[in-house]
C-alpha positions as CSV (number, residue, x, y, z in Angstrom):
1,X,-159.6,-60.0,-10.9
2,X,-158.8,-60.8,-14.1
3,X,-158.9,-59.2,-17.3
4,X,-161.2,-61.2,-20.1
5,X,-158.6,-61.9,-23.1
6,X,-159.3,-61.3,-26.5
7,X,-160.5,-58.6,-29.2
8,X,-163.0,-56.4,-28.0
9,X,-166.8,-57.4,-29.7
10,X,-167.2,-55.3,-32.8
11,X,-170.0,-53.2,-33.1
12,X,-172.5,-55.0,-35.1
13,X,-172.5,-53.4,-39.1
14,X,-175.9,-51.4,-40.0
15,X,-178.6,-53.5,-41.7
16,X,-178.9,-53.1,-45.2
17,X,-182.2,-51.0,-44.9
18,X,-180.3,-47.5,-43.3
19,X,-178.4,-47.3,-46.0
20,X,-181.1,-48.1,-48.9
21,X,-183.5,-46.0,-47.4
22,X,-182.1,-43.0,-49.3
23,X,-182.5,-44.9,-52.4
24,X,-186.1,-46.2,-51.5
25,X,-187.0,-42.6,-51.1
26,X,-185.4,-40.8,-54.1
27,X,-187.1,-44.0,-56.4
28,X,-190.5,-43.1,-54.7
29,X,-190.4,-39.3,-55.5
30,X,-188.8,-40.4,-58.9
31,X,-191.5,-42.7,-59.9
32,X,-194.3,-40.9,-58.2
33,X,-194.0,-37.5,-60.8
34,X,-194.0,-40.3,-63.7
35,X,-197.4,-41.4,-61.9
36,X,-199.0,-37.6,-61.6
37,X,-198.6,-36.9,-65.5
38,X,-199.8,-40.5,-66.7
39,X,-203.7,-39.5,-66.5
40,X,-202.8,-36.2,-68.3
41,X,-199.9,-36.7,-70.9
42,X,-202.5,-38.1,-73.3
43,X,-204.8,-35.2,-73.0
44,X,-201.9,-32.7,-73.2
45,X,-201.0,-34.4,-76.7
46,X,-204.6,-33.7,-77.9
47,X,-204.4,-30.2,-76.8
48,X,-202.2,-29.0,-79.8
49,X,-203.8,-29.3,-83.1
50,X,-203.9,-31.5,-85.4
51,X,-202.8,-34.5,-82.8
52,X,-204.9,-38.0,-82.7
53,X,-204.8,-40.8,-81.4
54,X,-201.2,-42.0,-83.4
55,X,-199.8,-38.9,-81.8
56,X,-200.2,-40.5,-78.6
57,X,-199.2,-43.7,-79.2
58,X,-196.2,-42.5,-80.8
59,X,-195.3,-40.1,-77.7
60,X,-195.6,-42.9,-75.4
61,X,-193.6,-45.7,-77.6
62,X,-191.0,-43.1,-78.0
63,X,-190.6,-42.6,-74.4
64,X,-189.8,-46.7,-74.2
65,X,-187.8,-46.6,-77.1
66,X,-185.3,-43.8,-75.6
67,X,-185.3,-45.9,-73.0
68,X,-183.8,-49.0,-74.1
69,X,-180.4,-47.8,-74.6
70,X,-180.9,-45.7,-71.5
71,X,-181.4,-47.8,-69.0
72,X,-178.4,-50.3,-70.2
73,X,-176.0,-47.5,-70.7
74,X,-176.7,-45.6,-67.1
75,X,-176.2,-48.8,-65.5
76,X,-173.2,-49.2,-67.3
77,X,-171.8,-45.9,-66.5
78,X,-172.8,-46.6,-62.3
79,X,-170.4,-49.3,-62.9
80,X,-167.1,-47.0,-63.7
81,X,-168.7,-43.9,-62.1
82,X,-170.5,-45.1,-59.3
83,X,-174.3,-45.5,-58.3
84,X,-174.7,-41.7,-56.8
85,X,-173.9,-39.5,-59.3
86,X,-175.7,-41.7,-62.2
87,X,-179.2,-41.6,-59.9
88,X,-178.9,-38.3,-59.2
89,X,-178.1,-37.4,-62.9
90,X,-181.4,-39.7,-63.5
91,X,-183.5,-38.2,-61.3
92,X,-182.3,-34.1,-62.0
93,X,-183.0,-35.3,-66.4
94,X,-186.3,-36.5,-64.9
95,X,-187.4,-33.6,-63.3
96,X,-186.3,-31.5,-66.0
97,X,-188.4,-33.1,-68.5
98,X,-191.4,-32.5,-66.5
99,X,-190.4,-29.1,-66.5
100,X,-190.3,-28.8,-70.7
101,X,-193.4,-30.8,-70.8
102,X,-195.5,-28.3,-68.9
103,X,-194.2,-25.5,-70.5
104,X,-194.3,-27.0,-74.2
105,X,-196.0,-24.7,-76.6
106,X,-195.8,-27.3,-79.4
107,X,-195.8,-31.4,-79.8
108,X,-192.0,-31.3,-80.7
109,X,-191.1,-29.9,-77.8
110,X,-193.0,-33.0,-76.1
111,X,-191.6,-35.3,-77.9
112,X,-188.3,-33.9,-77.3
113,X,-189.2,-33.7,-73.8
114,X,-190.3,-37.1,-73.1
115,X,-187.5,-38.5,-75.1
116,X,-184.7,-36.9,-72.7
117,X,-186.7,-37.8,-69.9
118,X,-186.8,-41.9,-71.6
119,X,-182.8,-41.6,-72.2
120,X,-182.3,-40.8,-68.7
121,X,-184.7,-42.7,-67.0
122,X,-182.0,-45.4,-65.6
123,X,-183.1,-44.9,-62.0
124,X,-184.6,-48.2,-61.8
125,X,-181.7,-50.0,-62.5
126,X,-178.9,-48.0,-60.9
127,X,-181.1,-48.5,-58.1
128,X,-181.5,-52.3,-58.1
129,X,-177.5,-52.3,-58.8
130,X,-177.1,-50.2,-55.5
131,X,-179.1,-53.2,-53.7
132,X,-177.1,-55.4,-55.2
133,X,-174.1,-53.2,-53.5
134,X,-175.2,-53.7,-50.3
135,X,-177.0,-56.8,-49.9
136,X,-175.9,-60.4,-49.6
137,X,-177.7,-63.2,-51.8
138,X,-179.9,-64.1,-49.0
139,X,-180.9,-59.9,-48.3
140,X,-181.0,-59.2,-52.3
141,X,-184.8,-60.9,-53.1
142,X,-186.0,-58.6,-50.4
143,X,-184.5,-55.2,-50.3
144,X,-185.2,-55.8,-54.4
145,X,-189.0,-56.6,-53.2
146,X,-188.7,-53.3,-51.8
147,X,-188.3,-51.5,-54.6
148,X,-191.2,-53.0,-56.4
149,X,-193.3,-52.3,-53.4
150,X,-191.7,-48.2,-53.0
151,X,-192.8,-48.0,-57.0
152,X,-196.4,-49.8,-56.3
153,X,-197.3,-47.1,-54.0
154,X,-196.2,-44.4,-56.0
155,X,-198.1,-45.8,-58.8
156,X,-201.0,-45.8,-56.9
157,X,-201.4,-42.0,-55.2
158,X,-199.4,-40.9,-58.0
159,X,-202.4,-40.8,-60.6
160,X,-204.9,-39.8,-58.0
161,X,-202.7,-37.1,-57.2
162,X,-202.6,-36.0,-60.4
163,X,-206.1,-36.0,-61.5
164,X,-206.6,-33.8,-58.2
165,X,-204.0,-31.3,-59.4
166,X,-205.5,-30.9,-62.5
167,X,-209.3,-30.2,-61.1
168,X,-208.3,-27.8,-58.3
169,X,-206.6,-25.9,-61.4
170,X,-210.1,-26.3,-63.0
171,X,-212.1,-25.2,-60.1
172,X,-210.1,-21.8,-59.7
173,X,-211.0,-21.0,-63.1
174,X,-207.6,-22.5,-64.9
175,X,-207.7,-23.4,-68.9
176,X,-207.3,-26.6,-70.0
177,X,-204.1,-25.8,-70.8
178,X,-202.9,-24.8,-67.5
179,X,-204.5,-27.8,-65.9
180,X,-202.3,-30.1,-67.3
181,X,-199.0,-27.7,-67.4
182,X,-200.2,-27.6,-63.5
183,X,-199.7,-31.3,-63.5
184,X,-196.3,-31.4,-65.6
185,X,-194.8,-29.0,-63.0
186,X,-195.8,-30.5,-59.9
187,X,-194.2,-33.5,-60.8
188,X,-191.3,-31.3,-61.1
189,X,-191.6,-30.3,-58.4
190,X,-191.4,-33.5,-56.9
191,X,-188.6,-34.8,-59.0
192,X,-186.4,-31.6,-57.7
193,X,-187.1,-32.3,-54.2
194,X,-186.2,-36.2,-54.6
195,X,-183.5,-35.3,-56.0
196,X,-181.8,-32.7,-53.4
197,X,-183.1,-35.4,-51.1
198,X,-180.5,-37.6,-52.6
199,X,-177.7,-35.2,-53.0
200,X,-177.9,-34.5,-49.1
201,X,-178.1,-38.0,-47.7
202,X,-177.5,-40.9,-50.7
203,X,-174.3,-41.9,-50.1
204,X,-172.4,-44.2,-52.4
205,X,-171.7,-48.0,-51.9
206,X,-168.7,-49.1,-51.2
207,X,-168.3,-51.6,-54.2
208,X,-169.0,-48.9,-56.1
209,X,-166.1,-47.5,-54.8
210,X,-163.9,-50.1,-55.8
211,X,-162.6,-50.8,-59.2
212,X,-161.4,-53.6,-61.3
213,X,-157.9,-52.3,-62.8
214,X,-159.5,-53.1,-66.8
215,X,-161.1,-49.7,-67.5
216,X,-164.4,-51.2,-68.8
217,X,-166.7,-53.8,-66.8
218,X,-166.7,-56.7,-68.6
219,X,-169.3,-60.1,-68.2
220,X,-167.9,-63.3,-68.0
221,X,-168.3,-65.0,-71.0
222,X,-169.5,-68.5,-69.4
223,X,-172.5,-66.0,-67.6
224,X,-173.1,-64.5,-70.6
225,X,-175.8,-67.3,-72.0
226,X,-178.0,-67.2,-68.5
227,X,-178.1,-63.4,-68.8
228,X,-179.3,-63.8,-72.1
229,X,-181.8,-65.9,-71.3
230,X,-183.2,-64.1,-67.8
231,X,-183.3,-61.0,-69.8
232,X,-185.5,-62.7,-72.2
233,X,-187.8,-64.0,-69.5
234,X,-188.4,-60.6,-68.3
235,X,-188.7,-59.2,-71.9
236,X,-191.4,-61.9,-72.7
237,X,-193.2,-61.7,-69.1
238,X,-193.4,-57.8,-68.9
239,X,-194.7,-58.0,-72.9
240,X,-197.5,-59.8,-71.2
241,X,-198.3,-57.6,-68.5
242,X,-198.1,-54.5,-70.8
243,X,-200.4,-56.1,-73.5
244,X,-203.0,-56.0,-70.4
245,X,-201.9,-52.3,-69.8
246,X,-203.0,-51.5,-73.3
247,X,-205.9,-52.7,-73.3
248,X,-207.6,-53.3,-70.8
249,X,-209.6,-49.9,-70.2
250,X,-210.6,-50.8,-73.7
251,X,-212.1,-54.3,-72.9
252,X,-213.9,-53.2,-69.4
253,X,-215.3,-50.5,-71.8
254,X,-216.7,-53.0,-74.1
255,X,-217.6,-55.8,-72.0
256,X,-219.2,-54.0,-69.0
257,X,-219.7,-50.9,-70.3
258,X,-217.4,-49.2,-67.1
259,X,-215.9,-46.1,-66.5
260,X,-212.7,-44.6,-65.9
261,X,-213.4,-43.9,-62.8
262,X,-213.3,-47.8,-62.4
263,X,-210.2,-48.3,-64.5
264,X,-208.8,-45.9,-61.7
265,X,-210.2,-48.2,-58.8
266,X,-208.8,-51.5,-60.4
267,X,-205.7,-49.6,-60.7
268,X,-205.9,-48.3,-56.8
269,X,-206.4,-51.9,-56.0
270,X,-203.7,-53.7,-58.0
271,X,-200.6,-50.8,-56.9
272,X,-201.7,-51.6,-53.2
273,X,-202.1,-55.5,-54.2
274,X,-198.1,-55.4,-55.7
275,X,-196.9,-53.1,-52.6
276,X,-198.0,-55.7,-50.6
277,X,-196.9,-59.0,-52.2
278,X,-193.9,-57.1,-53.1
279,X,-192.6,-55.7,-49.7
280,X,-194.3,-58.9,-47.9
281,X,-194.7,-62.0,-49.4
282,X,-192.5,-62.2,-52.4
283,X,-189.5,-62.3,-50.6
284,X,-191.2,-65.5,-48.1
285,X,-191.4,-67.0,-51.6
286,X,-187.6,-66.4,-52.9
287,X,-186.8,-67.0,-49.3
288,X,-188.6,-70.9,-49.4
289,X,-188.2,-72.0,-52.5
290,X,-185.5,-70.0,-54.4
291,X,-185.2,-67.4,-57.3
292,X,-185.8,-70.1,-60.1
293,X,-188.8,-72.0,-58.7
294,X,-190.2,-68.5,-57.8
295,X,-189.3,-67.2,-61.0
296,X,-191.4,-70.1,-62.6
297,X,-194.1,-70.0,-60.6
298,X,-194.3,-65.9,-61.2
299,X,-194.5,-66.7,-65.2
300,X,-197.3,-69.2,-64.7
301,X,-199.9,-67.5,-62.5
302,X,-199.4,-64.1,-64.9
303,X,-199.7,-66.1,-68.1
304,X,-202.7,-68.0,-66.6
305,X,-204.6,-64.9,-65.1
306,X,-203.5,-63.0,-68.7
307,X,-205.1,-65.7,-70.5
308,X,-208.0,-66.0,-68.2
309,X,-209.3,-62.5,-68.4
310,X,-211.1,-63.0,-72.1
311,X,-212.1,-66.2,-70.8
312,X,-214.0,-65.3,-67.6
313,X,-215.7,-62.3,-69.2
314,X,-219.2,-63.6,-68.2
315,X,-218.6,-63.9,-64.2
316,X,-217.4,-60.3,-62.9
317,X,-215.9,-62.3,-60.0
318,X,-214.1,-64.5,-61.6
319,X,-212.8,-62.2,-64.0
320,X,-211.4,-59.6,-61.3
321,X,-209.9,-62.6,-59.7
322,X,-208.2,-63.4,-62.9
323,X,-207.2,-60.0,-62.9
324,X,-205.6,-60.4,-59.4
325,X,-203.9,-63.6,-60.3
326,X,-201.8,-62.1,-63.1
327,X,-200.8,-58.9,-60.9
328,X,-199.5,-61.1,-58.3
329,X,-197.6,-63.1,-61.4
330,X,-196.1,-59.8,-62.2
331,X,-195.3,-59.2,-58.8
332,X,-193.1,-62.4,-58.3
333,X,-191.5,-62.4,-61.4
334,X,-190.4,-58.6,-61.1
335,X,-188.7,-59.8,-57.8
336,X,-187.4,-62.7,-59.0
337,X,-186.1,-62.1,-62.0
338,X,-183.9,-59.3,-61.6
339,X,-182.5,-60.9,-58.6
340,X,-181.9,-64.2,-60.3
341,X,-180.1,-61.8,-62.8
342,X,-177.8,-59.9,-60.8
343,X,-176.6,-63.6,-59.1
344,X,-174.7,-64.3,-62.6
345,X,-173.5,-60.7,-62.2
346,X,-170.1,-60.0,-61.4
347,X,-169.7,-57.2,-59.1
348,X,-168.1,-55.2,-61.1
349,X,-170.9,-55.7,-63.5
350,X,-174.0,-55.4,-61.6
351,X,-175.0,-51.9,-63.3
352,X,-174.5,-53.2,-66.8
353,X,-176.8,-56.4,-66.6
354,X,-179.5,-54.9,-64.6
355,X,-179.8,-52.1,-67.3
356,X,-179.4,-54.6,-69.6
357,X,-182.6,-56.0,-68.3
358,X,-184.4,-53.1,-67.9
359,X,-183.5,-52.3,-71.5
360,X,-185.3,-55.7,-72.1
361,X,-188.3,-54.7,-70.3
362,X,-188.1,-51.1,-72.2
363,X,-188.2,-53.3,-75.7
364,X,-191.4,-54.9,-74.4
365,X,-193.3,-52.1,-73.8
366,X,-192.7,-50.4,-77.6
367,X,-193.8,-53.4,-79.2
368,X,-196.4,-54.8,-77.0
369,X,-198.8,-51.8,-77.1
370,X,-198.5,-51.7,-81.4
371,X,-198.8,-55.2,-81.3
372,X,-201.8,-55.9,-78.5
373,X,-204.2,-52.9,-80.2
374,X,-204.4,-54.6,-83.8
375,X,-204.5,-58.2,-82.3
376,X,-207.6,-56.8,-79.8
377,X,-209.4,-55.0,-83.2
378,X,-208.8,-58.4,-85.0
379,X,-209.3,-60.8,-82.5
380,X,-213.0,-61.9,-83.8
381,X,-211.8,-62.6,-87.3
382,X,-208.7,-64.3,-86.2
383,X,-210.0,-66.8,-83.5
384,X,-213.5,-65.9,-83.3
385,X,-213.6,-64.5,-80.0
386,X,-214.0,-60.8,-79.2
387,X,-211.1,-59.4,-77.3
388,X,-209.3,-62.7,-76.9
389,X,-206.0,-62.5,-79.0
390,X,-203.9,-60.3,-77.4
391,X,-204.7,-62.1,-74.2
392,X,-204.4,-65.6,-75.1
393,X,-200.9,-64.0,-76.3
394,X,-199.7,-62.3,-73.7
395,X,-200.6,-65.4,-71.9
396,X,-198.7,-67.6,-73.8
397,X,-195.4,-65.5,-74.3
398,X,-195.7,-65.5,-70.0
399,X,-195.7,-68.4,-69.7
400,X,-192.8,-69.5,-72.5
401,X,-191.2,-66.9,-70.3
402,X,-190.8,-69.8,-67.7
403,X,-189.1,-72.0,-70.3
404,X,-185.7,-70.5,-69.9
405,X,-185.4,-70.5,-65.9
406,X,-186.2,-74.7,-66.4
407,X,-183.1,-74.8,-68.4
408,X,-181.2,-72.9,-65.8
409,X,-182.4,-74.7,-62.8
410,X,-179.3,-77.3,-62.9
411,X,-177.5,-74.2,-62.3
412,X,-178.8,-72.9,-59.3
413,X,-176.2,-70.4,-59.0
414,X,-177.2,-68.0,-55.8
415,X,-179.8,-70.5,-54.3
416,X,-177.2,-71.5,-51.5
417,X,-176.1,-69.9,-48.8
418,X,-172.6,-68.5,-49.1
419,X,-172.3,-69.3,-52.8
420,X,-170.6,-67.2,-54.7
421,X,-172.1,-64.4,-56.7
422,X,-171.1,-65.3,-60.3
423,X,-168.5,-67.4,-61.7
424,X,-166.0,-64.2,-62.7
425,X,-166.1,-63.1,-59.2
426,X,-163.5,-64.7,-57.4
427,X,-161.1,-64.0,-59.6
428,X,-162.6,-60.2,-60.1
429,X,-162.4,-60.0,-56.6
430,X,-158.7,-60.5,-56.9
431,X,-157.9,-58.0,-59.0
432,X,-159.7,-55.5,-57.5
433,X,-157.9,-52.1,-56.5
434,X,-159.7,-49.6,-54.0
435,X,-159.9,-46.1,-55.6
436,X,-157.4,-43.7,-54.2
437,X,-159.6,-41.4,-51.2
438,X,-161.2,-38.7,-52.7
439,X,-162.1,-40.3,-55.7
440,X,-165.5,-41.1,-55.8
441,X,-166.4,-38.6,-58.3
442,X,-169.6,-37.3,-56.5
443,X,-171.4,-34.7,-58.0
């Protein structure tokens, strides 16, 4: 009988998903303790004396402005250091800053607290690098999908959770003040527990692993231009959806005369509504018609359901439909974008311009909330409409947020199978060296 010739078959490599499902985890826990304390931080800041309604606003801007540098410079650091230690750094600063928060006696040691916590909070993007790791351009739309969807749910059980910490604390007879340390620590809690999650069973990608013999990632110059603009695009689309964030309890209030309690419903509704188009049909989108067309048709449907929610205040129907039509814009373009991003990445620079664009994002959300409050106060003496301005805005600056993926579509770097992932990559590739064994520099 004779012996078949050949190699023996290899055994088929793991799917991307075992080895992001550490990350997926460790983002959920991360992003669910920032969910707990978002119906209480406000109320803790009113708590100390003398605090008002600027106090707030300032907390919370301060907490995006921190973050701006952060999240470019911890995704520049997972380039040179690798993705695990800079995500488990991320989520330990995280937890931490819970900590301070619920045992703050005063508002500097908020401040302080929430700044740290801003500084640090590059999880996001070190986590979107490590996809990049591990995925092929075909994979990346998803397993990036995925993300969006693990921080969807956590943004919806997270504030539920929280509100449910803080009355159990109530109903056993706990101050006000203790309610919402009760809150502050639970998320701690939670952020600790993420991250020994992560310490035990995130390993670290094996790009990460290898190095470029320049000591500092660099970006190709010729890349540098569509990076530029991308970022833009999600600066200008996530200014947008944050106006809406800003506001919107404001305009239910005024229009309808509604609750919290249904602010907390919509907000129930639209988390599961992004875990779903995010870890479902966004990526059959991507998939069909590519990360630019998607992209573009993500900027149009959240600019027209932005601008449509003024508009179709007189039909409740209509109006939540609006409401749903600019979530799922969100949705797309928080898929799309990023992933059309990391395609004019090198790999060696996947950290870098994936913080960079979370940085962009960051930027959006300081100046969109200043910006949307006076245009909403104003809006009757500047357009004659009540509530309109900020809207019609948002709307707009979404849908400009299209423009530069129509300049780009000429270049649709990514869009085909087997392309190369950036133009610097080939010849990165080549002068690659693998770090010596042992030097991974875990923590």
């Amino acid at each position: 009988m004779s012996i078949p010739s050949g190699q023996p078959p290899q055994p088929e490599s793991p799917s991307p998903l075992s080895k992001l499902k550490s990350v997926y985890f460790s983002v959920f826990i991360d992003v669910l303790g920032i969910g707990l304390v978002i119906p209480v931080l406000p109320y803790l800041i009113l708590s100390f004396e003398g605090a008002g309604a600027s106090e707030v606003g300032f907390v919370i801007a301060f907490y995006s402005i921190c973050q701006v540098p952060g999240s470019f410079i911890f995704g520049m650091i997972s380039d040179s250091k690798g993705r695990r230690p800079v995500l488990l750094l991320s989520i330990f600063a995280s937890s931490l800053s819970f900590l301070f928060c619920g045992m703050a006696k005063t508002l500097p040691m908020v401040i302080i607290a929430r700044g740290v916590s801003g500084l640090t909070g590059g999880s996001i993007s070190v986590a979107q690098a490590y996809v990049a790791d591990v995925t092929t351009v075909e994979e990346r739309p998803k397993y990036l999908g995925l993300i969006g969807a693990t921080i969807g749910i956590a943004f919806t059980f997270g504030p539920g959770i929280g509100a449910a910490t803080a009355a159990i604390v109530e109903a056993n007879g706990g101050d006000i003040q203790l309610q919402y340390s009760a809150v502050f620590y639970l998320a701690s809690a939670f952020g600790m527990l993420g991250f020994f999650y992560a310490y035990r069973n995130l390993n670290e990608t094996d790009r990460a692993l290898v190095k470029p013999e320049k000591s500092t990632a660099t970006v190709n110059s010729s890349l540098l231009f569509p990076i530029l603009l991308i970022s833009f695009s999600m600066f200008s689309s996530n200014f947008g959806f944050t106006v809406m964030q800003s506001t919107y309890g404001v305009l239910i209030t005024d229009e309808y005369n509604w609750s919290t309690k249904a602010l907390g419903l919509i907000l129930v509704v639209s988390g599961l509504e992004i875990a779903v188009l995010q870890g479902k049909v966004v990526k059959m989108i991507v998939s069909k018609f590519g990360k630019h067309v998607s992209g573009l048709l993500g900027c149009a449907l959240l600019g027209i359901g932005l601008a449509g929610l003024p508009l179709t205040v007189f039909n409740k129907p209509l109006h939540l439909f609006s409401f749903a039509v600019q979530v799922a814009g969100f949705s797309i373009c928080q898929t799309a974008l990023p992933a059309l991003l990391s395609r004019y990445a090198s790999k060696e620079s996947q950290g870098s311009v994936l913080g960079f664009g979370q940085a962009a994002q960051a930027a959006s959300r300081v100046v969109a909330p200043l910006v949307s409050g006076v245009l909403y106060d104003n809006s009757k003496s500047l357009i004659g409409m009540d509530y309109a301005m900020p809207y019609l805005l948002g709307g707009a600056l979404s849908v400009v947020s299209g423009l530069p993926l129509l300049g780009l579509l000429n270049d649709r770097r990514g869009e085909k199978e087997g392309e190369e992932e950036g133009e610097g990559e080939k010849e990165g590739a080549e002068k690659m060296v693998v770090v010596e064994e042992g030097g991974d520099d875990r923590l």
